[in-house]
C-alpha positions as CSV (number, residue, x, y, z in Angstrom):
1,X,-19.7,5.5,1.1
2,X,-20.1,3.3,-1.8
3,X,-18.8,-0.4,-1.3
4,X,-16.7,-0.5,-4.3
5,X,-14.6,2.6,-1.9
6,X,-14.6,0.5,1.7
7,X,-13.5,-2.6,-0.6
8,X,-10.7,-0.8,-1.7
9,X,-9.4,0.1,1.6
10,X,-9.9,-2.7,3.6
11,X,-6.9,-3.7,2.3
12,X,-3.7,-3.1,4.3
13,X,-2.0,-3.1,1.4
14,X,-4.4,-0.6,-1.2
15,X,-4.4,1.5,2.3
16,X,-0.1,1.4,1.7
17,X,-0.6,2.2,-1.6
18,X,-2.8,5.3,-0.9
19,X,-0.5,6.4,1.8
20,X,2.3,6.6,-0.8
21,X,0.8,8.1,-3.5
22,X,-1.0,10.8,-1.1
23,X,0.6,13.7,-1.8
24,X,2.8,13.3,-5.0
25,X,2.5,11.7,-8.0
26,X,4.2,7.5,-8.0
27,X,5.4,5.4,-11.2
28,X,4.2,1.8,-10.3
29,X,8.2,0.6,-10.3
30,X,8.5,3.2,-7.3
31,X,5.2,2.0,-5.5
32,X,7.0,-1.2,-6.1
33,X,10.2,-0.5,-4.8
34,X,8.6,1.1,-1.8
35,X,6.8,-2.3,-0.8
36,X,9.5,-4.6,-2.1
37,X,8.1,-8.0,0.0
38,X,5.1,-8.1,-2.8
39,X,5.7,-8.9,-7.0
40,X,5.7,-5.8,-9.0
41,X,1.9,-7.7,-10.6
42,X,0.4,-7.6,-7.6
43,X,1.1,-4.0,-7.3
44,X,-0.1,-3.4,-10.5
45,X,-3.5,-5.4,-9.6
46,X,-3.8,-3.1,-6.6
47,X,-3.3,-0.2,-8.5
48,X,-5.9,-1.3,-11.3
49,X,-8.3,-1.6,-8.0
50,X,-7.9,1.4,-6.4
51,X,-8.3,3.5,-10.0
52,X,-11.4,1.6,-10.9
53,X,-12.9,2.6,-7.3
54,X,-12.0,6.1,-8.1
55,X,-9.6,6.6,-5.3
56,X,-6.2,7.0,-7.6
57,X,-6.0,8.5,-10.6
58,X,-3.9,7.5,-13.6
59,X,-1.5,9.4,-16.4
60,X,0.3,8.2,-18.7
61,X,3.8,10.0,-19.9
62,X,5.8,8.5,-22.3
63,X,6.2,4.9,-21.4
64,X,5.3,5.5,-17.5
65,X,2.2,5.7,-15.7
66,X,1.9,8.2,-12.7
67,X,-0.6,7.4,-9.9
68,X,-1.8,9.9,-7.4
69,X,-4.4,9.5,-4.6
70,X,-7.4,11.5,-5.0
71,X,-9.1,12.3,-1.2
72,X,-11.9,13.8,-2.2
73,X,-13.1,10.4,-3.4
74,X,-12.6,9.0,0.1
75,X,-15.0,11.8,1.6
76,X,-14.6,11.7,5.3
77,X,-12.5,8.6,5.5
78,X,-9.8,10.4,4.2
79,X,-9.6,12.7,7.6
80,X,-9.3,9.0,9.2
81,X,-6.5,7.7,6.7
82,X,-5.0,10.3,7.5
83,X,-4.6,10.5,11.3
84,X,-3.6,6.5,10.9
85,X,-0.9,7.2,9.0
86,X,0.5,9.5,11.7
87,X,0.2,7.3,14.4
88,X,3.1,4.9,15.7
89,X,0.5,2.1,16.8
90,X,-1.0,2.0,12.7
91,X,2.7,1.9,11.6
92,X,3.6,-1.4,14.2
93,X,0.0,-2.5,13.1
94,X,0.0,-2.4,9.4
95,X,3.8,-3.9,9.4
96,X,2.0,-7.1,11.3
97,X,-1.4,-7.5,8.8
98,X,1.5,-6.9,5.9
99,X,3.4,-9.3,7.1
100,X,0.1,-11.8,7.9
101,X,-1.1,-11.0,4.0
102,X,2.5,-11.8,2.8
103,X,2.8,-14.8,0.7
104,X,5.3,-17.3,0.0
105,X,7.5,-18.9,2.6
106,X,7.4,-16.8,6.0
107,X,10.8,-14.8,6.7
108,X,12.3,-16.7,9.9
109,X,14.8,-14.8,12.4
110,X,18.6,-15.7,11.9
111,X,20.6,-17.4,14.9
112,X,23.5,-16.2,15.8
113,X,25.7,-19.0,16.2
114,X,27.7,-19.8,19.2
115,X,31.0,-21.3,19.6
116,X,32.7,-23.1,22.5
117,X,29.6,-24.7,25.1
């Protein structure tokens, strides 16, 4: 497997991106609105990454762009995608290394407040 393809998904976030655009066709805005914790550039970088590696392919219609995975490309790491993205453990995983990759200020947990001690 060429290095430009295990770059690509040893991202978290390319790997997210893959996942959405597996079977049917995404415009970036609904990539974007699917993984709304990261700016709609940084989607777009991603994107510009994973169809220079040759693992998306790009259409234009109109004014949009249409982005669909192509898993030929990934050979036999698409059987393993694949089987990840099935599995509850790779869904509670990828949340956390999202999460770890996020950047900004870190969400924090809201307190309940109490009354009357």
């Amino acid at each position: 497997m060429e290095a430009a393809v295990l770059d690509a998904i040893a991202s978290p976030r390319r790997r997210e991106i893959l996942r959405l655009v597996w079977h049917q066709e995404q415009t970036a805005g609904a990539i974007h609105r699917a993984m709304p914790d990261v700016t709609f550039g940084a989607v777009s970088l991603q994107l510009q990454l994973l169809v220079k590696a040759g693992l998306v392919e790009a259409r234009t219609q109109q004014r949009n762009r249409f982005y669909l995975a192509r898993p030929a490309a990934l050979g036999p790491a698409a059987e393993i995608l694949e089987s990840m993205w099935d599995d509850a453990l790779w869904k509670l995983k990828l949340a956390a290394e999202l999460e770890e990759t996020r950047r900004g200020p870190k969400r924090t947990k809201k307190r309940s407040k109490k009354k009357g001690l």
